[in-house]
ROZAGU-622674 format. One record per residue: residue in one letter; x, z, y of N, C-alpha, C, O in turn. Coordinates in Angstrom, 2 decimals. Each point is the difference from the previous one (the first is absolute). Layout:
! ROZAGU-622674
site resn:A&n_u:X&n_w:Z&n_v:Y&ca_u:X&ca_w:Z&ca_v:Y&c_u:X&c_w:Z&c_v:Y&o_u:X&o_w:Z&o_v:Y
...
END
This chain:
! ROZAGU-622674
site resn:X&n_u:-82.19&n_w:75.67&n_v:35.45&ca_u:0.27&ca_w:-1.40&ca_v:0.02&c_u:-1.00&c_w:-0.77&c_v:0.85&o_u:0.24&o_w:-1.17&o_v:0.28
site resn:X&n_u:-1.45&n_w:1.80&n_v:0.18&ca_u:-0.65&ca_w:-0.30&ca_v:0.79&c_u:0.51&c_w:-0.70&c_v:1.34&o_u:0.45&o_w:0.80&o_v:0.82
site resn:X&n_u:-0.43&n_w:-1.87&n_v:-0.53&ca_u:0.36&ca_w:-0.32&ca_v:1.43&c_u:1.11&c_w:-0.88&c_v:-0.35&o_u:0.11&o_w:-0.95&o_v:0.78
site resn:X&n_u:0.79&n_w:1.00&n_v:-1.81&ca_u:1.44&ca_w:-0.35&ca_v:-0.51&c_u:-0.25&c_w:-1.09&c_v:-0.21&o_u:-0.98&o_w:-0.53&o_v:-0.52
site resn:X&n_u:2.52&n_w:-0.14&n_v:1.23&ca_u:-0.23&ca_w:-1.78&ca_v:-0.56&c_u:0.91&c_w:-0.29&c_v:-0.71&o_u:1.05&o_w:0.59&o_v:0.24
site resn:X&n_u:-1.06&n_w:-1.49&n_v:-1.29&ca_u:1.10&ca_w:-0.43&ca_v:-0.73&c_u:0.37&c_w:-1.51&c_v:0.15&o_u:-0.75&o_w:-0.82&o_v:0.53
site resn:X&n_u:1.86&n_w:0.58&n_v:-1.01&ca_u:0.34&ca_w:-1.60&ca_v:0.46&c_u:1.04&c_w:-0.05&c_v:-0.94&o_u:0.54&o_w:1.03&o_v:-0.41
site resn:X&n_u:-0.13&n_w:-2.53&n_v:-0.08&ca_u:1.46&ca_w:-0.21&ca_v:-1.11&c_u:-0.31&c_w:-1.23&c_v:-0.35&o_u:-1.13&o_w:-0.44&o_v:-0.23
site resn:X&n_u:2.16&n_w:-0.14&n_v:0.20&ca_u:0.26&ca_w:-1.29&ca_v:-0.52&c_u:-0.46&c_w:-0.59&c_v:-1.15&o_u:0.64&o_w:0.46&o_v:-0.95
site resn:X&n_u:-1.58&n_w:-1.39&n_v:0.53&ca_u:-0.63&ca_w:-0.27&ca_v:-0.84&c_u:1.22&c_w:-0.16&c_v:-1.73&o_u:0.04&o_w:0.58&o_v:-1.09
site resn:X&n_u:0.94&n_w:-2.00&n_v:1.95&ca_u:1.22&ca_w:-0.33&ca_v:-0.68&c_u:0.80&c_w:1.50&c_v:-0.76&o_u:0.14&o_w:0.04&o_v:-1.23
site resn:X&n_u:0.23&n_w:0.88&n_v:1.92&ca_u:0.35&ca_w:1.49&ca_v:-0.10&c_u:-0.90&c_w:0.63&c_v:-1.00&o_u:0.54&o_w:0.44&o_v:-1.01
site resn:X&n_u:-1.54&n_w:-0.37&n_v:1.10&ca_u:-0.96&ca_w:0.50&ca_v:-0.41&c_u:0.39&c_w:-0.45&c_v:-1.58&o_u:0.68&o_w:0.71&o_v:-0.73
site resn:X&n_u:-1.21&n_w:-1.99&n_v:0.32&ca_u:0.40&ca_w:-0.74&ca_v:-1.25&c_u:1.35&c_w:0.42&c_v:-0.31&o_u:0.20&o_w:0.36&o_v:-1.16
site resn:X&n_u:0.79&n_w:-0.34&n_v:1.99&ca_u:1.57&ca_w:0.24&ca_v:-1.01&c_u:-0.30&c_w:1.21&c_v:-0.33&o_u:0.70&o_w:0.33&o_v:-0.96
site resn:X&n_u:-1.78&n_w:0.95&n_v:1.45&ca_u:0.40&ca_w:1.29&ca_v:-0.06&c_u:-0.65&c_w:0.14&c_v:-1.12&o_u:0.59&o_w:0.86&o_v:-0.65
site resn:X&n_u:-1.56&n_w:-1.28&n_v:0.05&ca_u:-0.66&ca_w:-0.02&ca_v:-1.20&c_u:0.42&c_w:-0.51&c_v:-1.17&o_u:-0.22&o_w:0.32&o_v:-1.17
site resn:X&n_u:0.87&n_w:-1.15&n_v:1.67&ca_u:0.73&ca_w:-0.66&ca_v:-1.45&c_u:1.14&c_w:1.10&c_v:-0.06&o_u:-0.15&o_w:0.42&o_v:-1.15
site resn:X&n_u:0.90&n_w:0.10&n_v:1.54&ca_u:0.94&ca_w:0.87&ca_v:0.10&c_u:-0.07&c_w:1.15&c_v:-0.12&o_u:0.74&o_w:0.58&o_v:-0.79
site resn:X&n_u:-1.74&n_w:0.12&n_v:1.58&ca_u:-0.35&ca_w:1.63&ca_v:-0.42&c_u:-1.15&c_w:0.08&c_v:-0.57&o_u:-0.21&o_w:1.04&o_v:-0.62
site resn:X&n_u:-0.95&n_w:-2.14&n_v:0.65&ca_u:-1.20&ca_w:0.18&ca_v:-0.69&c_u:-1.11&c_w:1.15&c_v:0.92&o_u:-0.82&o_w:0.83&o_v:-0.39
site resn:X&n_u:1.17&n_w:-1.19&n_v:1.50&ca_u:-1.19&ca_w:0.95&ca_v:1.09&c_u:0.19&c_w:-1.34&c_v:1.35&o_u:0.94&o_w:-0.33&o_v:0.73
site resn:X&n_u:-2.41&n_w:-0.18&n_v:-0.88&ca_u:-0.32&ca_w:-0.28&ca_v:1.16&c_u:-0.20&c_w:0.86&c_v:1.06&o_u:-0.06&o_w:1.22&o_v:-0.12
site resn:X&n_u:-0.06&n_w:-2.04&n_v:1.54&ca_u:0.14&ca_w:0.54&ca_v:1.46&c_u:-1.35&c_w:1.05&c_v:0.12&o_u:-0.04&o_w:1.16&o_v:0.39
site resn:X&n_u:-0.99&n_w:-2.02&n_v:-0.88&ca_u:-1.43&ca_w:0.42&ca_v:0.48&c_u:-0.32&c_w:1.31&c_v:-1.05&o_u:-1.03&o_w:0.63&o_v:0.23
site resn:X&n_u:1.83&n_w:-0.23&n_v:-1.28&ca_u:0.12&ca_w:1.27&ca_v:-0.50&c_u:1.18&c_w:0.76&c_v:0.44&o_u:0.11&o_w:1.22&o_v:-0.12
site resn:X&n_u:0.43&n_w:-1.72&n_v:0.44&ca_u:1.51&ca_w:1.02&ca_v:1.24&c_u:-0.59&c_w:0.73&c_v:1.13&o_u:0.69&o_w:0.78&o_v:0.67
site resn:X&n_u:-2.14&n_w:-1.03&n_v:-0.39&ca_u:-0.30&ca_w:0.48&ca_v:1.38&c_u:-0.14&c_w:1.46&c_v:0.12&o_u:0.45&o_w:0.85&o_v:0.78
site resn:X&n_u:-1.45&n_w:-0.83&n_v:-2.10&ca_u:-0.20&ca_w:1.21&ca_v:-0.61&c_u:0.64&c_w:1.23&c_v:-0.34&o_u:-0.67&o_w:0.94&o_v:-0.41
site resn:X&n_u:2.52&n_w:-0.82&n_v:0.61&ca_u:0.85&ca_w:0.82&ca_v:0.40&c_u:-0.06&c_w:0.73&c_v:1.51&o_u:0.46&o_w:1.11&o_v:0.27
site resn:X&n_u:-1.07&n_w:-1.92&n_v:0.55&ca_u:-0.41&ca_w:0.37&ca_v:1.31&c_u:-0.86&c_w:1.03&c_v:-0.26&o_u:0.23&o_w:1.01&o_v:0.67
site resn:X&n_u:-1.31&n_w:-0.92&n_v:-1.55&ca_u:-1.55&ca_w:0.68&ca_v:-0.22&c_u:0.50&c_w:1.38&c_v:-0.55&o_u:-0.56&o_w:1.05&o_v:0.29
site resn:X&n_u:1.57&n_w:-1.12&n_v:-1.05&ca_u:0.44&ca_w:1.80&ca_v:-0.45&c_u:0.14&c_w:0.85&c_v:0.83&o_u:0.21&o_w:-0.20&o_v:1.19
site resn:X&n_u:-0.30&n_w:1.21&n_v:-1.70&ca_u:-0.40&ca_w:0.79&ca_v:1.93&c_u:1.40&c_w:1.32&c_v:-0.87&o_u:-0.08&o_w:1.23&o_v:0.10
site resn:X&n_u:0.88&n_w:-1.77&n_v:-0.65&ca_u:1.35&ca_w:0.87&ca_v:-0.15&c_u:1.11&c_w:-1.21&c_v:0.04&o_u:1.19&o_w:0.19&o_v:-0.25
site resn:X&n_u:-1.70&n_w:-1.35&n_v:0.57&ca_u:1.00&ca_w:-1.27&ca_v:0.21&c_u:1.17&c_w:0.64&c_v:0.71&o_u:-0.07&o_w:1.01&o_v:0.69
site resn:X&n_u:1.14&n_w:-1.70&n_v:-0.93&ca_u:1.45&ca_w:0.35&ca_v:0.70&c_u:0.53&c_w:-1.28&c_v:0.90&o_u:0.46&o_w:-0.93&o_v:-0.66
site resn:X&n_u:-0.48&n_w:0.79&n_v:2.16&ca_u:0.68&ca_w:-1.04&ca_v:0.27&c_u:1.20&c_w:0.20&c_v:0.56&o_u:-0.18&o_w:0.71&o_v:0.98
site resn:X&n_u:1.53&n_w:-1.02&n_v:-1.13&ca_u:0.71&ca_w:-0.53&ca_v:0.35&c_u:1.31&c_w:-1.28&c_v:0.14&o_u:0.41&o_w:-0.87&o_v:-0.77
site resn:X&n_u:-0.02&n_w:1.31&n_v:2.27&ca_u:1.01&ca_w:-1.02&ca_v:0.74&c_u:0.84&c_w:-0.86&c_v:-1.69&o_u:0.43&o_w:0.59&o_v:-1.00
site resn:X&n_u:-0.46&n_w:-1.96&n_v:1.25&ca_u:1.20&ca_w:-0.72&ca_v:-0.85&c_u:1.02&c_w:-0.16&c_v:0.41&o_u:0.06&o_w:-0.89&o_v:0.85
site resn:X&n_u:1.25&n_w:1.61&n_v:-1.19&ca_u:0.69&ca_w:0.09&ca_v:1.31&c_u:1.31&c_w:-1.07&c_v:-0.51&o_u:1.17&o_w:0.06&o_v:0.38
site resn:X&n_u:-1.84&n_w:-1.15&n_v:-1.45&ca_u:1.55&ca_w:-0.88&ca_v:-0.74&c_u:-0.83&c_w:-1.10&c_v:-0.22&o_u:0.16&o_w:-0.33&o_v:-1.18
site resn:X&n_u:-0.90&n_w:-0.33&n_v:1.68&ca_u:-0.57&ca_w:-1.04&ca_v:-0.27&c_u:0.07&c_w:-1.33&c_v:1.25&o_u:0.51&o_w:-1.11&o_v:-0.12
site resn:X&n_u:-1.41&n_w:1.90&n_v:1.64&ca_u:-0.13&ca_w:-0.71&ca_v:0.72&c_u:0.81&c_w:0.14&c_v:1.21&o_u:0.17&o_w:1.17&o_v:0.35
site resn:X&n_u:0.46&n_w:-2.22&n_v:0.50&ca_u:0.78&ca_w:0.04&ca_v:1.32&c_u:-0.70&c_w:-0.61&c_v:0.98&o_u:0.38&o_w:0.14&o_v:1.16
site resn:X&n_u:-1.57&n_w:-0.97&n_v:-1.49&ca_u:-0.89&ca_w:-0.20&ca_v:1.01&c_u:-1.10&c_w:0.53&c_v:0.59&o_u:-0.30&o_w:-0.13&o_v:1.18
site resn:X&n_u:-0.65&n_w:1.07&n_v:-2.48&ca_u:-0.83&ca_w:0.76&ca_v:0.44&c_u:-0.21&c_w:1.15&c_v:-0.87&o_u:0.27&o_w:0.11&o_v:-1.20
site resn:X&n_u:-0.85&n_w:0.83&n_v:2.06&ca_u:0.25&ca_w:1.65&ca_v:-0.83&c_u:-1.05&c_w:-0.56&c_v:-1.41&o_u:-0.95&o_w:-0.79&o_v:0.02
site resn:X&n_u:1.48&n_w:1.43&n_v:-1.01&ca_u:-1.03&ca_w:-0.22&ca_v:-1.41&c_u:-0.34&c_w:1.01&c_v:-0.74&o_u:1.09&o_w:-0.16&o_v:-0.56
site resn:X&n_u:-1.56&n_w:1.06&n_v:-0.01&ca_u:-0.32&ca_w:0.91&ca_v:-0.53&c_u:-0.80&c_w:-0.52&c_v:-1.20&o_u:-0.60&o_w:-1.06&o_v:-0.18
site resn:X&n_u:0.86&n_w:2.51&n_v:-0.81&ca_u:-0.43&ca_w:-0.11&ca_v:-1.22&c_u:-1.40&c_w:1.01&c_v:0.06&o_u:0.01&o_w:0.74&o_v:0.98
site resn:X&n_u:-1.00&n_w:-0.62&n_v:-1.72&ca_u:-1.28&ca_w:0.79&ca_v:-0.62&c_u:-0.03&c_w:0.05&c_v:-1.42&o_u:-0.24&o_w:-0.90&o_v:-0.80
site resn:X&n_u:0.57&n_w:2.27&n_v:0.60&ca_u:-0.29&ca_w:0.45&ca_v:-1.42&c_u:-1.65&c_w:0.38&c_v:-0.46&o_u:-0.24&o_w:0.68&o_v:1.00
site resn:X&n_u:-0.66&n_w:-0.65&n_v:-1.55&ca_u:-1.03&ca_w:-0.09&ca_v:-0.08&c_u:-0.60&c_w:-0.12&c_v:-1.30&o_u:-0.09&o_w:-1.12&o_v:-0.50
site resn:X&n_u:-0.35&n_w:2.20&n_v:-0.15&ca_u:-1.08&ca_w:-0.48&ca_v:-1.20&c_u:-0.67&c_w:-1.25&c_v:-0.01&o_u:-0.69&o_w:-0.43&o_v:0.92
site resn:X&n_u:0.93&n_w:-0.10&n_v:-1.96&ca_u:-1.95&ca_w:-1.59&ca_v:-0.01&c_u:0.23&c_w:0.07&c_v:-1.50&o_u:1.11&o_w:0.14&o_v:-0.53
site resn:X&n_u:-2.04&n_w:-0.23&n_v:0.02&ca_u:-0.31&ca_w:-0.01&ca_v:-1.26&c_u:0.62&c_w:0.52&c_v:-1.04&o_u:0.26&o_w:-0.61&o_v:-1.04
site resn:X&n_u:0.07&n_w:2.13&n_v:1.38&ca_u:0.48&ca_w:1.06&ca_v:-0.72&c_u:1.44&c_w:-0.09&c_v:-0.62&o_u:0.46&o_w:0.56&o_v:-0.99
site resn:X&n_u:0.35&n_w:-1.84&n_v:2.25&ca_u:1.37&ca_w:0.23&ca_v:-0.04&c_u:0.72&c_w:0.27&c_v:1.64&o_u:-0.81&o_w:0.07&o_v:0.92
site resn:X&n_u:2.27&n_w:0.07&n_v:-0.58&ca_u:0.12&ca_w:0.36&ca_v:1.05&c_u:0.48&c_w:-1.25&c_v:0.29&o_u:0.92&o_w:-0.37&o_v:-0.74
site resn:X&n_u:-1.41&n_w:-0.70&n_v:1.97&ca_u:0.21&ca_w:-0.81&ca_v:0.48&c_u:0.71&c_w:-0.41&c_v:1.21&o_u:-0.72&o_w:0.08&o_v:1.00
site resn:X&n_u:1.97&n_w:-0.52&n_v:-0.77&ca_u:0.87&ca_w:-0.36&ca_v:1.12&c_u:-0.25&c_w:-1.62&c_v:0.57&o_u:0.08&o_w:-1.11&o_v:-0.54
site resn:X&n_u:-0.54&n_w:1.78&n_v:2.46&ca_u:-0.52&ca_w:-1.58&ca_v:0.17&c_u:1.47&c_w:0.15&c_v:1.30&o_u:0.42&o_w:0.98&o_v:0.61
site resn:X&n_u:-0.03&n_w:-2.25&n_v:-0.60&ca_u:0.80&ca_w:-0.07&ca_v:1.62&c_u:-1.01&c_w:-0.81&c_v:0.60&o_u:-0.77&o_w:-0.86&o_v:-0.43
site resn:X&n_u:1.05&n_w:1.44&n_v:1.72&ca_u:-0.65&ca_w:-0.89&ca_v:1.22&c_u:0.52&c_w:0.15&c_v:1.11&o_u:1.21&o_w:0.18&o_v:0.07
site resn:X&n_u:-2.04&n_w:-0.23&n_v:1.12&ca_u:0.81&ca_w:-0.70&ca_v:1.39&c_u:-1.63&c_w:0.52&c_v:0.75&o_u:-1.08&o_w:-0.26&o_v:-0.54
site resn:X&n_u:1.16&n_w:0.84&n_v:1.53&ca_u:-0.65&ca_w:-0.41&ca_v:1.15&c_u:0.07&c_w:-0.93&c_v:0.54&o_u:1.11&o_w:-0.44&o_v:0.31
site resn:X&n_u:-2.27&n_w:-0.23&n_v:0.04&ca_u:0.30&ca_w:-0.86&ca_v:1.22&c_u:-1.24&c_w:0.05&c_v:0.83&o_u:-1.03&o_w:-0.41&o_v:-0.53
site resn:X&n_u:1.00&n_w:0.80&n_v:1.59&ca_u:-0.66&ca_w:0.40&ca_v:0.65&c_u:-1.13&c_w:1.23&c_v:-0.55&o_u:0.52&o_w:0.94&o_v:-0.60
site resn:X&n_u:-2.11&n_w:-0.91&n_v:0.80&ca_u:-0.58&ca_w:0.79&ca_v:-0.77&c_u:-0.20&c_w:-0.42&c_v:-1.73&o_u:-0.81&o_w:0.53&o_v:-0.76
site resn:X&n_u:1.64&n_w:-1.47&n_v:0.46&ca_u:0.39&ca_w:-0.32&ca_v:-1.47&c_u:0.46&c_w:0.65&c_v:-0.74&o_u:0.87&o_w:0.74&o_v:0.46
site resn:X&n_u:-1.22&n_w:-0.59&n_v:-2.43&ca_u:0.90&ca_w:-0.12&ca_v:-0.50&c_u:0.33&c_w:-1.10&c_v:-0.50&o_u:-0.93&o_w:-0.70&o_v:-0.41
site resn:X&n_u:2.38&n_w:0.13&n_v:0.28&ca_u:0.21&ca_w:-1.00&ca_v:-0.83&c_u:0.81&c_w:0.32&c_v:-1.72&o_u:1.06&o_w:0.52&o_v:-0.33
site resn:X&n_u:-1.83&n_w:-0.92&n_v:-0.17&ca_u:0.65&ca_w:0.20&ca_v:-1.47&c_u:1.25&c_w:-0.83&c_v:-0.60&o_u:0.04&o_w:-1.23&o_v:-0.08
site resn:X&n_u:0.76&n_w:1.95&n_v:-0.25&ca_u:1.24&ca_w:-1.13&ca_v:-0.09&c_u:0.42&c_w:-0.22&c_v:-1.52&o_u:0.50&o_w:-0.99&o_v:-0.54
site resn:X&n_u:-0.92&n_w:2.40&n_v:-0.08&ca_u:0.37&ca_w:0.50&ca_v:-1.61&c_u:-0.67&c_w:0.75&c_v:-0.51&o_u:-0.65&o_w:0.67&o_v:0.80
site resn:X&n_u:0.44&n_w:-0.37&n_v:-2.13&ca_u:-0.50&ca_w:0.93&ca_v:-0.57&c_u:0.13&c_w:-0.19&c_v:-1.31&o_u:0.11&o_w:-1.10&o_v:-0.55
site resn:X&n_u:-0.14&n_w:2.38&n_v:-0.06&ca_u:0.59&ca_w:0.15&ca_v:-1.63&c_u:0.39&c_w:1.40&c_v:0.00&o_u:0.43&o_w:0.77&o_v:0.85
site resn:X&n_u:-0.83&n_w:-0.69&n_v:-2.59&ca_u:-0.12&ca_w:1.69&ca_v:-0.81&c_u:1.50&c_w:-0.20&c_v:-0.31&o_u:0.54&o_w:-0.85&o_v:-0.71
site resn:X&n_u:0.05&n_w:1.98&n_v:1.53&ca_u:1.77&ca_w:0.46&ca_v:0.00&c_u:0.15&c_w:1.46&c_v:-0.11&o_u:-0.32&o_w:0.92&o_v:0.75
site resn:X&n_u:0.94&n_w:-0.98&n_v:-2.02&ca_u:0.13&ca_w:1.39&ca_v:-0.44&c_u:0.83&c_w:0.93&c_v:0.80&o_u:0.05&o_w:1.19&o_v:-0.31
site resn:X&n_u:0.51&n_w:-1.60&n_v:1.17&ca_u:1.48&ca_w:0.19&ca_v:1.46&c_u:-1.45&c_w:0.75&c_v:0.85&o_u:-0.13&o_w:1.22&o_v:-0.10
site resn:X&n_u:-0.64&n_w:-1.82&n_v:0.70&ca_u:-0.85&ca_w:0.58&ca_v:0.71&c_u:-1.04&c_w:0.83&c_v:-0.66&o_u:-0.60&o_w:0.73&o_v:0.80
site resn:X&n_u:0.30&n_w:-0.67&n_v:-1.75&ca_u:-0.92&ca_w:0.72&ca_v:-0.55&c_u:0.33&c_w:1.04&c_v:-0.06&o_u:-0.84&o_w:0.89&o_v:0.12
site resn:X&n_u:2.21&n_w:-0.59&n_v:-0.33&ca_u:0.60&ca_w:1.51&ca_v:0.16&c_u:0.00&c_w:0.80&c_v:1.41&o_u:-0.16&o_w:1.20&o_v:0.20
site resn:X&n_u:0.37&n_w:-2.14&n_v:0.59&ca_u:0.36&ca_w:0.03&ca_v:1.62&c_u:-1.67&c_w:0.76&c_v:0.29&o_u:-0.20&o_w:1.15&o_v:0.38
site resn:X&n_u:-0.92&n_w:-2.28&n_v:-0.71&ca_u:-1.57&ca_w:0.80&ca_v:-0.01&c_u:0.00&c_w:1.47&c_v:-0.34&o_u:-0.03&o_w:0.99&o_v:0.72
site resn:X&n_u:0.08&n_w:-1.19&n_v:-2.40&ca_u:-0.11&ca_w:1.24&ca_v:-0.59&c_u:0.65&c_w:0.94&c_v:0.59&o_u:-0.61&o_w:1.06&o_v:-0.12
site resn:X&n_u:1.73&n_w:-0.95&n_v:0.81&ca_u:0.97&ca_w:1.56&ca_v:0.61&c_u:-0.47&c_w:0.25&c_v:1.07&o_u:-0.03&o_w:1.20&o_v:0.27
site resn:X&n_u:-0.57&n_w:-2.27&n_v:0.88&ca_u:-0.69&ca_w:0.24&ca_v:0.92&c_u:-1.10&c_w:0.70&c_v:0.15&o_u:-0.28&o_w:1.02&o_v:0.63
site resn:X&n_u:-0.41&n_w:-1.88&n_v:-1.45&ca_u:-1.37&ca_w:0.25&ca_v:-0.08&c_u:-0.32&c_w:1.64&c_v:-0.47&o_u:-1.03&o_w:0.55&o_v:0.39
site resn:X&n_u:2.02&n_w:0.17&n_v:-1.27&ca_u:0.46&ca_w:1.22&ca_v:-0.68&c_u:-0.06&c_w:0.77&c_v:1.35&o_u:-0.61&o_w:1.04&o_v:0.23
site resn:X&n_u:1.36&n_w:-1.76&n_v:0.57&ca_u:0.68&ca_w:1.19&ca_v:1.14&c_u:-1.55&c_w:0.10&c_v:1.13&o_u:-0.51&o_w:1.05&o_v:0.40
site resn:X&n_u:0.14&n_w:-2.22&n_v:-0.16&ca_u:-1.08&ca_w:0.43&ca_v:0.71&c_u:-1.42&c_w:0.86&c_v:-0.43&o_u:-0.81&o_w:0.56&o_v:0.74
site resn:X&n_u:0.83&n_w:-0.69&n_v:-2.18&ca_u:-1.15&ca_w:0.64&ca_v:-0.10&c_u:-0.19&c_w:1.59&c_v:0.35&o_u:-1.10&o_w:0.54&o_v:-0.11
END
């Protein structure tokens, strides 16, 4: 995570907490797992590519969406989803 920038909407930020109960500035930390899973969102966005990160933080499996933009990440979402936690866990199985 060294070098990594993060960026997200303050406004965003607040709905995502009241709603999933994980702020942005602890979403980053899915980046830092070094068995993290990222991929393509391929039903969300028509303007710019978006991808999801599966990622341990605080001894649950955490799903953030974001966006490049330029050498950015931008954070768009995040929240503990039992849909992706499985998606981690089978992966994460296969690579070890």
């Amino acid at each position: 995570m060294i070098g990594t920038h993060f960026e997200w909407d303050p406004d965003k930020d607040s709905v995502n907490q009241k709603k999933h109960g994980v702020p942005f500035h602890r979403a980053q930390y899915a980046f830092a797992d070094p068995r993290r899973i990222v991929a393509k969102d391929l039903s969300h966005s028509r303007s710019e590519a978006r991808f999801y990160c599966f990622g341990e933080v605080d001894g649950g499996i955490l799903t953030v969406r974001f966006a490049y933009r330029a050498s950015v990440i931008r954070i768009i979402g995040a929240g503990y989803w039992r849909k992706r936690k499985a998606i981690y866990e089978r992966e994460t199985k296969i690579r070890r």
